[in-house]
VEXTORNU-668062 format. One record per residue: residue number from 1; x, y, z of N, C-alpha, C in turn; residue in one letter. Coordinates in pm, 1 decimal. Layout:
N
<rec num="NUM" n_xx="X" n_yy="Y" n_zz="Z" ca_xx="X" ca_yy="Y" ca_zz="Z" c_xx="X" c_yy="Y" c_zz="Z" residu="A"/>
...
This chain:
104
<rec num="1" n_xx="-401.7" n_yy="-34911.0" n_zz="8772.5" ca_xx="-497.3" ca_yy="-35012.8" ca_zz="8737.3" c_xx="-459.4" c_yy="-35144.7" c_zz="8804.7" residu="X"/>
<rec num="2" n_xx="-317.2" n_yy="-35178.0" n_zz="8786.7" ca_xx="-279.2" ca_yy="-35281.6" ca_zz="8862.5" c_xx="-287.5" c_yy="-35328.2" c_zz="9008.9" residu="X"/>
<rec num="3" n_xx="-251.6" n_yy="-35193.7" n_zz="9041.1" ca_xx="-297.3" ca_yy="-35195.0" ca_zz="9204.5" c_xx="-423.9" c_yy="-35211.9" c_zz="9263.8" residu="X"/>
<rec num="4" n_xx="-532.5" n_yy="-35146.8" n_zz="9161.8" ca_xx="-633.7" ca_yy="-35161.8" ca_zz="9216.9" c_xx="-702.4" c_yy="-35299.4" c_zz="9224.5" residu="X"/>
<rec num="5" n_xx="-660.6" n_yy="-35391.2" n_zz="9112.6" ca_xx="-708.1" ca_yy="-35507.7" ca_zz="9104.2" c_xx="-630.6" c_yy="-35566.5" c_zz="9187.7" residu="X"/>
<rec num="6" n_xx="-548.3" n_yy="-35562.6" n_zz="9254.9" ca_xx="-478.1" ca_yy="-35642.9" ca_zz="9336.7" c_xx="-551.8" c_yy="-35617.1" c_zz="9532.7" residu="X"/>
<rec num="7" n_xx="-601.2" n_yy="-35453.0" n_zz="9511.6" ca_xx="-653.6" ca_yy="-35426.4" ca_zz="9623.8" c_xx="-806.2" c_yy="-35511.7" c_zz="9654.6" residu="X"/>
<rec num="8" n_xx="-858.6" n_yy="-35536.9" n_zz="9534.4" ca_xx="-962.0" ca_yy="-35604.3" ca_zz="9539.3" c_xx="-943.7" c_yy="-35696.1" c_zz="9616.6" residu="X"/>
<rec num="9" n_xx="-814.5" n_yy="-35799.3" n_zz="9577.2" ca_xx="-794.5" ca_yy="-35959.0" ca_zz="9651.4" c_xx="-797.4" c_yy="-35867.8" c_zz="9854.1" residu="X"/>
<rec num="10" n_xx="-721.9" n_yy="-35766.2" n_zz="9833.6" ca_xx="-710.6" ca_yy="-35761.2" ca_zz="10015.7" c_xx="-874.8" c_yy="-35691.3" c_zz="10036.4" residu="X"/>
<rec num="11" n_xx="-948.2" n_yy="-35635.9" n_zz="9965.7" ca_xx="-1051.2" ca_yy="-35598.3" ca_zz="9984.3" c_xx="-1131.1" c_yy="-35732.9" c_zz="10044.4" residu="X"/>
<rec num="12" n_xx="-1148.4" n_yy="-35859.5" n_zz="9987.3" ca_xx="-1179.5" ca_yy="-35958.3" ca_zz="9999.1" c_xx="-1125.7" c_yy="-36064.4" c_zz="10071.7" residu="X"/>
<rec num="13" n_xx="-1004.3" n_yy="-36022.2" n_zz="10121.3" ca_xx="-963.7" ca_yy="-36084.4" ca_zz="10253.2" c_xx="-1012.5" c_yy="-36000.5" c_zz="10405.8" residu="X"/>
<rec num="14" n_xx="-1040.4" n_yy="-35867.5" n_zz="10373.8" ca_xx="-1116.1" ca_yy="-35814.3" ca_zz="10484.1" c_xx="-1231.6" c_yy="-35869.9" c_zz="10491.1" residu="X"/>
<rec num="15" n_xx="-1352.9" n_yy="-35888.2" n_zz="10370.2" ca_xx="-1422.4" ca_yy="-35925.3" ca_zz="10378.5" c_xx="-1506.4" c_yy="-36058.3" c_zz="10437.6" residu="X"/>
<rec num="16" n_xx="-1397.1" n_yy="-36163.9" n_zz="10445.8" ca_xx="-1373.1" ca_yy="-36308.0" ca_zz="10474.4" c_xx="-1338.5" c_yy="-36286.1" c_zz="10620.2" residu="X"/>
<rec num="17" n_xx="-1230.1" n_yy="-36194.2" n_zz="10681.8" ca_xx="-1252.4" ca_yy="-36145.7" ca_zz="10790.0" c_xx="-1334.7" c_yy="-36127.5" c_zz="10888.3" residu="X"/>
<rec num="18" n_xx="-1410.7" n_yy="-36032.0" n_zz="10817.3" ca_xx="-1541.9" ca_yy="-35988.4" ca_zz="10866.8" c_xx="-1645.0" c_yy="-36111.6" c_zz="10893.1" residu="X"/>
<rec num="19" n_xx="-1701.2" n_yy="-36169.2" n_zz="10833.7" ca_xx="-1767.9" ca_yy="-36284.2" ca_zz="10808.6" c_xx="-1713.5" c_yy="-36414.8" c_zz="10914.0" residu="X"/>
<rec num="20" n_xx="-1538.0" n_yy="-36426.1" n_zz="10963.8" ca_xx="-1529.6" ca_yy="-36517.6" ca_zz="11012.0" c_xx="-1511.2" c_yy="-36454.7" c_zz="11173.8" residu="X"/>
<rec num="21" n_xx="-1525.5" n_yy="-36340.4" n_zz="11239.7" ca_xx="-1532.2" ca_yy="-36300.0" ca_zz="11328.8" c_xx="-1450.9" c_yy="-36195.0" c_zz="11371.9" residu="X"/>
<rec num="22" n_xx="-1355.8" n_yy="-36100.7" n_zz="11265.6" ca_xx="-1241.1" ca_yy="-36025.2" ca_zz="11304.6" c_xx="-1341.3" c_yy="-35910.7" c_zz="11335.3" residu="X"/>
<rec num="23" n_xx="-1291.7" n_yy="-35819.2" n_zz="11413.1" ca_xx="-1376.8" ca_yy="-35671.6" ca_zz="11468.2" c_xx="-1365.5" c_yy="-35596.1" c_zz="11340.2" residu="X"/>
<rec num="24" n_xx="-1393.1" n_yy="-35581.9" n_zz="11244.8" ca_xx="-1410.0" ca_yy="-35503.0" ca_zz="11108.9" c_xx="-1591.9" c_yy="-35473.1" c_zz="11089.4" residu="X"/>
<rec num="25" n_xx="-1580.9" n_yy="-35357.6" n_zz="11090.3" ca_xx="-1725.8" ca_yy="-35334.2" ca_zz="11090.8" c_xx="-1761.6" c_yy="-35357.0" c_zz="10928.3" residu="X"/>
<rec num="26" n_xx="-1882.6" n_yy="-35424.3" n_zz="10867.3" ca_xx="-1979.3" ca_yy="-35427.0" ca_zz="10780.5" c_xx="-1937.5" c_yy="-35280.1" c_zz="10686.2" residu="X"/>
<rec num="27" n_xx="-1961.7" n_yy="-35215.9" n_zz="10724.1" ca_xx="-1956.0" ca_yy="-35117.7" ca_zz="10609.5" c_xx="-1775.1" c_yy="-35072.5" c_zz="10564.0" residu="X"/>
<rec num="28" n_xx="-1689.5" n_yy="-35096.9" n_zz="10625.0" ca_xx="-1577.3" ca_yy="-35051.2" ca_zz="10639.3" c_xx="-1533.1" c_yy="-35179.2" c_zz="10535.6" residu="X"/>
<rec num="29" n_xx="-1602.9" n_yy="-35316.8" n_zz="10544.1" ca_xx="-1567.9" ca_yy="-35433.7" ca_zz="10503.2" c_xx="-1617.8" c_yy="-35396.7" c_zz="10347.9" residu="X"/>
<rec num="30" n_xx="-1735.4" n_yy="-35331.8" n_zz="10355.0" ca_xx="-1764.0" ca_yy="-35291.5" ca_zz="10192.8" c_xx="-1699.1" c_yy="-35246.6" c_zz="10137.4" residu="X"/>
<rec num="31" n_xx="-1669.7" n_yy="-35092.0" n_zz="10213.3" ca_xx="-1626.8" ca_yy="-35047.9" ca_zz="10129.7" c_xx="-1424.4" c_yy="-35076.4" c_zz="10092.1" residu="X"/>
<rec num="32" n_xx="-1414.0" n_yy="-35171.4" n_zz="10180.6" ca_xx="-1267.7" ca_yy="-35227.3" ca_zz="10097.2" c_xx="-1303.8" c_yy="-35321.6" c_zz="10023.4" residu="X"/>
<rec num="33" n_xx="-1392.8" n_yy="-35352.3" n_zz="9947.1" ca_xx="-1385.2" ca_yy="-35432.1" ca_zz="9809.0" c_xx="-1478.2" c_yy="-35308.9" c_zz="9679.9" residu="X"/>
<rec num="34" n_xx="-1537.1" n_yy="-35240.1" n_zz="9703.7" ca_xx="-1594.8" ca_yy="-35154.9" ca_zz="9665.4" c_xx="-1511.4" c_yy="-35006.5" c_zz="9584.5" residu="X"/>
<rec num="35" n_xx="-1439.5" n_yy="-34961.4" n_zz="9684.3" ca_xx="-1323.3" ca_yy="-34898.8" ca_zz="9631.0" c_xx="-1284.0" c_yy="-34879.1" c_zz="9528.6" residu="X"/>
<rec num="36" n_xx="-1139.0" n_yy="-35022.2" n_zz="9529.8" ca_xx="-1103.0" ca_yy="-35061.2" ca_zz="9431.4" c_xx="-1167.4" c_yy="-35113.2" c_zz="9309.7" residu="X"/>
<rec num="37" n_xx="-1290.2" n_yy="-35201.3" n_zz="9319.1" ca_xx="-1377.3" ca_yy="-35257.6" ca_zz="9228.1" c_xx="-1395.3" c_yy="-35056.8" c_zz="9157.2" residu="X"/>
<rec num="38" n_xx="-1458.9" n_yy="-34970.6" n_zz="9196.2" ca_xx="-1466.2" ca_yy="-34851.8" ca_zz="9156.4" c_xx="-1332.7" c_yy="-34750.9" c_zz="9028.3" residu="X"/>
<rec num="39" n_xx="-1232.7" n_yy="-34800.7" n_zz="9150.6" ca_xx="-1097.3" ca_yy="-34744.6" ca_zz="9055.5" c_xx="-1073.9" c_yy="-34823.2" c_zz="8926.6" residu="X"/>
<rec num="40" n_xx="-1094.9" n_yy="-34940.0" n_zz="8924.9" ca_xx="-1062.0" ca_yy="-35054.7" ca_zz="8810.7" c_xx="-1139.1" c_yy="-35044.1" c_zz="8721.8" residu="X"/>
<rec num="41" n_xx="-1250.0" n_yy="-35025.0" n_zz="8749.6" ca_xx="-1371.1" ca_yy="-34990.6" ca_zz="8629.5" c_xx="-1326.8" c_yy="-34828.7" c_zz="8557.3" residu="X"/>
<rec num="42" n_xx="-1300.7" n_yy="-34746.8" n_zz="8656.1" ca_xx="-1322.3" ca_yy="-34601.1" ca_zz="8621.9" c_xx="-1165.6" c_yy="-34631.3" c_zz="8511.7" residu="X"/>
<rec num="43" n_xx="-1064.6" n_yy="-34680.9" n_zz="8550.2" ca_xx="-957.3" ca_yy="-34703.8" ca_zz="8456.1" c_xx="-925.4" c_yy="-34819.1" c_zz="8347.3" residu="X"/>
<rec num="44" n_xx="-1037.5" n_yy="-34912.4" n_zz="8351.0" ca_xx="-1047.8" ca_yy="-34976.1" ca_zz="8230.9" c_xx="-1109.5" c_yy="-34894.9" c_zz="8161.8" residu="X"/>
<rec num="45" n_xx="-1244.5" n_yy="-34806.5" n_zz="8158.7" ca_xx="-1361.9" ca_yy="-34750.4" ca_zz="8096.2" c_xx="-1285.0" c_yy="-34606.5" c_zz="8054.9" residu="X"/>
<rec num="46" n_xx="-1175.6" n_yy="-34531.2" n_zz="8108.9" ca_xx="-1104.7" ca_yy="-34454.6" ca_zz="8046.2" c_xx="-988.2" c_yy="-34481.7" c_zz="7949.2" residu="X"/>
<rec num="47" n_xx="-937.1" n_yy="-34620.1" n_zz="7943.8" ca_xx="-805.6" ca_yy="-34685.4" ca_zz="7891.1" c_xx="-911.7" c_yy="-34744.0" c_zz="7778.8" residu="X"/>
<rec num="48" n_xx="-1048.0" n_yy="-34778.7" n_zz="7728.1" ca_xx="-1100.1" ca_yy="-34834.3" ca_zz="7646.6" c_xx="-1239.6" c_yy="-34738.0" c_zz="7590.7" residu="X"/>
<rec num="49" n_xx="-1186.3" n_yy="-34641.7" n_zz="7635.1" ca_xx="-1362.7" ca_yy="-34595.0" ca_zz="7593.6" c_xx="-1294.2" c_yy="-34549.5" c_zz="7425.4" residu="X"/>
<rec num="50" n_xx="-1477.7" n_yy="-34535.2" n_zz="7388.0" ca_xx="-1443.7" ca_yy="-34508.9" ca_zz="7244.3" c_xx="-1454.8" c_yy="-34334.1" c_zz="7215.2" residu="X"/>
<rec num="51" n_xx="-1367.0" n_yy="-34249.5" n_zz="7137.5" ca_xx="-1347.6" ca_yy="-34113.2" ca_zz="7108.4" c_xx="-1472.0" c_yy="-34077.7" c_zz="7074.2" residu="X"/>
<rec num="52" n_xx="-1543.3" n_yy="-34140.9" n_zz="7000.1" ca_xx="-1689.1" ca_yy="-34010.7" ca_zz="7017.4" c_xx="-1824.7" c_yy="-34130.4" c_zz="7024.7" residu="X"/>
<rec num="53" n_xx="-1822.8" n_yy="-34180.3" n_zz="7137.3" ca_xx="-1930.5" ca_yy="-34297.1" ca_zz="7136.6" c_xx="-2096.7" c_yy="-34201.2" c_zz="7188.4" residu="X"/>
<rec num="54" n_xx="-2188.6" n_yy="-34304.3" n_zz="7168.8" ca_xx="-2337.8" ca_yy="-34203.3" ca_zz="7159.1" c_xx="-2351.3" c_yy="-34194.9" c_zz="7367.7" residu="X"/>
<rec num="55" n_xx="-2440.0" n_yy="-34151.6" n_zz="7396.5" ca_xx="-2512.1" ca_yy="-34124.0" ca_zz="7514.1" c_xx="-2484.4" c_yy="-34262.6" c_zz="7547.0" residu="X"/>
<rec num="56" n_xx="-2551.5" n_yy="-34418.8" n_zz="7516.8" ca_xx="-2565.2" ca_yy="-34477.3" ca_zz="7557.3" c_xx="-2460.0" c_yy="-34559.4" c_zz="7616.2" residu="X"/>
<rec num="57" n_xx="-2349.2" n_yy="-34514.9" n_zz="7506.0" ca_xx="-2195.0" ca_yy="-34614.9" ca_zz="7531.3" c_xx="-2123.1" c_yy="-34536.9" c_zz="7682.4" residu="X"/>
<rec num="58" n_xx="-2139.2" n_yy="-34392.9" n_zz="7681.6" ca_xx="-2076.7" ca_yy="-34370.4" ca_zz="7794.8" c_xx="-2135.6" c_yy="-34391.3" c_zz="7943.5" residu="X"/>
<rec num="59" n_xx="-2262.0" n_yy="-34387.8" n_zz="7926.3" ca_xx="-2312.0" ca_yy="-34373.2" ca_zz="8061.1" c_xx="-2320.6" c_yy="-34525.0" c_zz="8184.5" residu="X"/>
<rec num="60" n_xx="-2363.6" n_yy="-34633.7" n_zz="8095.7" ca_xx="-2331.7" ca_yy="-34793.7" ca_zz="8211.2" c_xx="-2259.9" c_yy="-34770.0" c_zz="8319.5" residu="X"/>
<rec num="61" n_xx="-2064.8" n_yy="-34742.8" n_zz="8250.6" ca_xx="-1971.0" ca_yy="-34739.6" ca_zz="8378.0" c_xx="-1974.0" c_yy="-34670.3" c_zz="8488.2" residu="X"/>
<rec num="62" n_xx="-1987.4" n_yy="-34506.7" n_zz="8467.6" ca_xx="-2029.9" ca_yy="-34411.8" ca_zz="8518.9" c_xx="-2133.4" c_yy="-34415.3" c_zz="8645.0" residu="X"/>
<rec num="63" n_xx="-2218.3" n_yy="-34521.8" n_zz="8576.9" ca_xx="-2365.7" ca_yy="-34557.6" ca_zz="8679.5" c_xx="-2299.9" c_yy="-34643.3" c_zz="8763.2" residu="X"/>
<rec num="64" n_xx="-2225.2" n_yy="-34779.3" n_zz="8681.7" ca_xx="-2206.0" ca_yy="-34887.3" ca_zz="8772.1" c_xx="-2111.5" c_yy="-34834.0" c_zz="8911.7" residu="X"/>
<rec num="65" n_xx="-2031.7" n_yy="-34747.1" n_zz="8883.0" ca_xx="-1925.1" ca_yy="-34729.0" ca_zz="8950.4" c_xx="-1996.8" c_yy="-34659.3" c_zz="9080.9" residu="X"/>
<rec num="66" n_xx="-2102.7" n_yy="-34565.0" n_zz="9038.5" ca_xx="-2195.5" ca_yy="-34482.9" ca_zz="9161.4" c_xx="-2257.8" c_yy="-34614.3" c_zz="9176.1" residu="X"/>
<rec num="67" n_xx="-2319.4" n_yy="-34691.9" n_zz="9182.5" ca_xx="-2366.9" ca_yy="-34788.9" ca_zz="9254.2" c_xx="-2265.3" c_yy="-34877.8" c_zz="9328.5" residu="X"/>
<rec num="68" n_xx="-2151.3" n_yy="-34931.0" n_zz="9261.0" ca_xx="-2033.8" ca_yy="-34945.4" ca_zz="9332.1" c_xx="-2000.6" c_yy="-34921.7" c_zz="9453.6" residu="X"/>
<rec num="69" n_xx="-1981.7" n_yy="-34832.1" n_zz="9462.2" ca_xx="-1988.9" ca_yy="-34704.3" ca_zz="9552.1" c_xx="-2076.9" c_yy="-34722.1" c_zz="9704.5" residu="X"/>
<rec num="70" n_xx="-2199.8" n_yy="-34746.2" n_zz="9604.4" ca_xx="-2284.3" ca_yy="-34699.3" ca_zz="9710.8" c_xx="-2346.4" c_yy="-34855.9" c_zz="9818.3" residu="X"/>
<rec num="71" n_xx="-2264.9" n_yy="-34944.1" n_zz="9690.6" ca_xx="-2310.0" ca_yy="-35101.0" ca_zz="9779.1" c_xx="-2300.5" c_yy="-35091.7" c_zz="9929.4" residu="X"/>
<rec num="72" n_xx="-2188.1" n_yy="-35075.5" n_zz="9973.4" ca_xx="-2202.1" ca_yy="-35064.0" ca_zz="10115.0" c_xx="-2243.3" c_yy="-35015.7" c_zz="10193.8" residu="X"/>
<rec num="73" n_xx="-2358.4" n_yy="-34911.1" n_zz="10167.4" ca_xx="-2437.4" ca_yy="-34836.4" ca_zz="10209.1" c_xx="-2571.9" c_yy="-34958.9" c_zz="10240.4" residu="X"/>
<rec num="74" n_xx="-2585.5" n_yy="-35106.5" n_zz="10232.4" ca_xx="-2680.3" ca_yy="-35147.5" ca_zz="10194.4" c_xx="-2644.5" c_yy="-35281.8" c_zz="10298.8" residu="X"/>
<rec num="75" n_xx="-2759.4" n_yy="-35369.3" n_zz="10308.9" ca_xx="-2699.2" ca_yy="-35535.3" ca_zz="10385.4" c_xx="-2605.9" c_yy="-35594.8" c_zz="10343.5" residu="X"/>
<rec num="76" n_xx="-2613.0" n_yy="-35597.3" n_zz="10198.1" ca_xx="-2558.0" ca_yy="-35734.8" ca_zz="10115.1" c_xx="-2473.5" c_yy="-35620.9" c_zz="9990.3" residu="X"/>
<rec num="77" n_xx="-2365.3" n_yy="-35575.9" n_zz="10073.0" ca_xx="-2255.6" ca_yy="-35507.3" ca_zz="9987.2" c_xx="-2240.1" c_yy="-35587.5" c_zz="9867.5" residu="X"/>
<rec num="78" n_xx="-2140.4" n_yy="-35702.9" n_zz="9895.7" ca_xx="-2061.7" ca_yy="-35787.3" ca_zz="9802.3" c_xx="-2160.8" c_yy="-35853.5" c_zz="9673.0" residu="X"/>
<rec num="79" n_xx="-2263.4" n_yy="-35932.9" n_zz="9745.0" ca_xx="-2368.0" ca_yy="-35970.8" ca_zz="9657.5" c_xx="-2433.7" c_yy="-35848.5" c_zz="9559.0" residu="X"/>
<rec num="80" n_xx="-2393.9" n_yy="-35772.6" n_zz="9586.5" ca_xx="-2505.4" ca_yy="-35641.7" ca_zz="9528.3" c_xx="-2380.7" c_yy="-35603.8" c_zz="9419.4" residu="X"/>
<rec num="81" n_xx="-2227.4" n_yy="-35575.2" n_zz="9462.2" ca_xx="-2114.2" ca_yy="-35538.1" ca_zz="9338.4" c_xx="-2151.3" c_yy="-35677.9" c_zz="9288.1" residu="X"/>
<rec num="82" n_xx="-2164.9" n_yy="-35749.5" n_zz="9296.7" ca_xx="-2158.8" ca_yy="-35923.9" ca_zz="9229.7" c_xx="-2237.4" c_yy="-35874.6" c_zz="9102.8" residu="X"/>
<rec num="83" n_xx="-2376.1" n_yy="-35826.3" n_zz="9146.8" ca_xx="-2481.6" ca_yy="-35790.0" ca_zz="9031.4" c_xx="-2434.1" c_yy="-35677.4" c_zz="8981.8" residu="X"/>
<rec num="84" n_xx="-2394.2" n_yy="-35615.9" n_zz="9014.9" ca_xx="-2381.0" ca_yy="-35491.0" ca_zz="8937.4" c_xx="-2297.0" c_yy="-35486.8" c_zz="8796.1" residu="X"/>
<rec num="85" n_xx="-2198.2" n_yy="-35550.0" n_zz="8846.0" ca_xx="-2066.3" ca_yy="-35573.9" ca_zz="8744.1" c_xx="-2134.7" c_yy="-35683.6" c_zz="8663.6" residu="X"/>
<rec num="86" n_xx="-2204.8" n_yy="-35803.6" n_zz="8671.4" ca_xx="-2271.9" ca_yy="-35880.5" ca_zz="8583.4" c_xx="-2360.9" c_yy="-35800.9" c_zz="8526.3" residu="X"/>
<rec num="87" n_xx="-2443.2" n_yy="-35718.5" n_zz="8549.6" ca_xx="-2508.6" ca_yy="-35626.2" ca_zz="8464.4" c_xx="-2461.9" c_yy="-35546.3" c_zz="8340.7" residu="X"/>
<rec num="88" n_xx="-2305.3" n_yy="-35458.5" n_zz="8387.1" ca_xx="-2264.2" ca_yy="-35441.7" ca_zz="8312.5" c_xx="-2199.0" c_yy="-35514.0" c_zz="8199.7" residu="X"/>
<rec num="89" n_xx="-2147.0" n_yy="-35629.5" n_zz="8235.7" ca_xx="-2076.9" ca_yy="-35715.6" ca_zz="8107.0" c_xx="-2221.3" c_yy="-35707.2" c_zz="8052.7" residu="X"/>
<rec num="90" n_xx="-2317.6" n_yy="-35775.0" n_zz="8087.9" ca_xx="-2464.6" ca_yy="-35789.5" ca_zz="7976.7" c_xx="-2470.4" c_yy="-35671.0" c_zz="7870.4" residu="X"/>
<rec num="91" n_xx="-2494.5" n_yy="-35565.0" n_zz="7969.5" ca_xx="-2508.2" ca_yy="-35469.6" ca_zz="7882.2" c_xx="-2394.5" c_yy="-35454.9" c_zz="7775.6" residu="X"/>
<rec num="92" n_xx="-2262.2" n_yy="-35462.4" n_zz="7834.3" ca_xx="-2142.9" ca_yy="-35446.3" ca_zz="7725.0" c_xx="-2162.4" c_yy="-35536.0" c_zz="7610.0" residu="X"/>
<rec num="93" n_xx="-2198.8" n_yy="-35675.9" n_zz="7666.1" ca_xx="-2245.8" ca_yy="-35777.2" ca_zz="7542.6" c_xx="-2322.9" c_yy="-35757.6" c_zz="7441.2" residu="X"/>
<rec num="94" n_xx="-2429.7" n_yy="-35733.2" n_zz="7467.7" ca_xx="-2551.1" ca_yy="-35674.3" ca_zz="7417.2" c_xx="-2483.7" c_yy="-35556.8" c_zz="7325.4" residu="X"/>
<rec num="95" n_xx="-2470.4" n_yy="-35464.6" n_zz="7384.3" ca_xx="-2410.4" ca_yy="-35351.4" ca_zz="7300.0" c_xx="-2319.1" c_yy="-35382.5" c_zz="7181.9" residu="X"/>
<rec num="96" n_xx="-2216.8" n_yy="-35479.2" n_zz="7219.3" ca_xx="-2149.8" ca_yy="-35526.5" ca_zz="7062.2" c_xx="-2195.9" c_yy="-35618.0" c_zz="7019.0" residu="X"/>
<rec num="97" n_xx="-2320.9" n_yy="-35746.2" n_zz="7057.9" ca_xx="-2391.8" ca_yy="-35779.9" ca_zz="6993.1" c_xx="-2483.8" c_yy="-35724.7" c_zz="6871.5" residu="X"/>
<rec num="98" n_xx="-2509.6" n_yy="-35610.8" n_zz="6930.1" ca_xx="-2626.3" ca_yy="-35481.8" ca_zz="6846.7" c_xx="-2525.7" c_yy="-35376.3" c_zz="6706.9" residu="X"/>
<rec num="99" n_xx="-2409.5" n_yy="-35414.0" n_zz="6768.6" ca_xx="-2244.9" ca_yy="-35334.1" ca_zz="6691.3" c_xx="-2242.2" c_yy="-35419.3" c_zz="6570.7" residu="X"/>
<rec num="100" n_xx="-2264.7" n_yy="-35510.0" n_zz="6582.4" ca_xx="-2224.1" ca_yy="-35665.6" ca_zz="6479.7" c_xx="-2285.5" c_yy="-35685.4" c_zz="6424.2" residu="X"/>
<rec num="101" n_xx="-2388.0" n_yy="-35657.1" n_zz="6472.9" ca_xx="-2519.9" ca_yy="-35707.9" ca_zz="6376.6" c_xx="-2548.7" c_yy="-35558.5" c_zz="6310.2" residu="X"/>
<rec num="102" n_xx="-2521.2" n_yy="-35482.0" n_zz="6306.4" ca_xx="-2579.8" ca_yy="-35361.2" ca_zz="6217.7" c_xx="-2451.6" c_yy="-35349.0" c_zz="6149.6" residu="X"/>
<rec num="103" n_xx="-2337.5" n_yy="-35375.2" n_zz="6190.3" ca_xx="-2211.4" ca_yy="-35385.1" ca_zz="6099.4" c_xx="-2194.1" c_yy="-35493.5" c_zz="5981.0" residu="X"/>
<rec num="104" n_xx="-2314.9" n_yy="-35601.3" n_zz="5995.7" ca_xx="-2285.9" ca_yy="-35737.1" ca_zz="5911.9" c_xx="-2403.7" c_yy="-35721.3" c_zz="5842.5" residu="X"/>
């Protein structure tokens, strides 16, 4: 888990790379921030998931991580994990917003 969040920062120094003129191709640049962003999710969401949660609790990460994934397949890799992962906190919010309030 540690590593992977740390690969992120060099994921994002390729990326800055790329952008300031180094020969790193666009998709190669994705997918080194993409990756790791992938491993970190897949091992927070296994280190925190809940033992018997409904359909809805397991499936977000699962998705986010295949979209993850697939950002660099696209123009705007980075901007696109940007949304993705903000999507998910919403949804995570929301979800223990909806936890709290039927618990209170």
């Amino acid at each position: 888990m540690f590593a992977s969040a740390a690969a992120v920062g060099v994921g994002l120094t390729v990326a800055v790379d790329r952008v300031t003129g180094a020969p790193v191709g666009a998709r190669l640049a994705g997918y080194a921030v993409a990756v790791p962003v992938a491993i970190y999710l897949l091992t927070v969401w296994l280190l925190h998931r809940e033992p018997r949660p409904g359909v809805i609790a397991r499936i977000p990460v699962p998705v986010a991580v295949a979209l993850v994934l697939a950002a660099p397949l696209t123009p705007v890799p980075l901007p696109l994990i940007a949304l993705i992962l903000a999507v998910l906190v919403a949804l995570s919010q929301v979800r223990r917003d909806r936890r709290a309030a039927g618990a209170g």
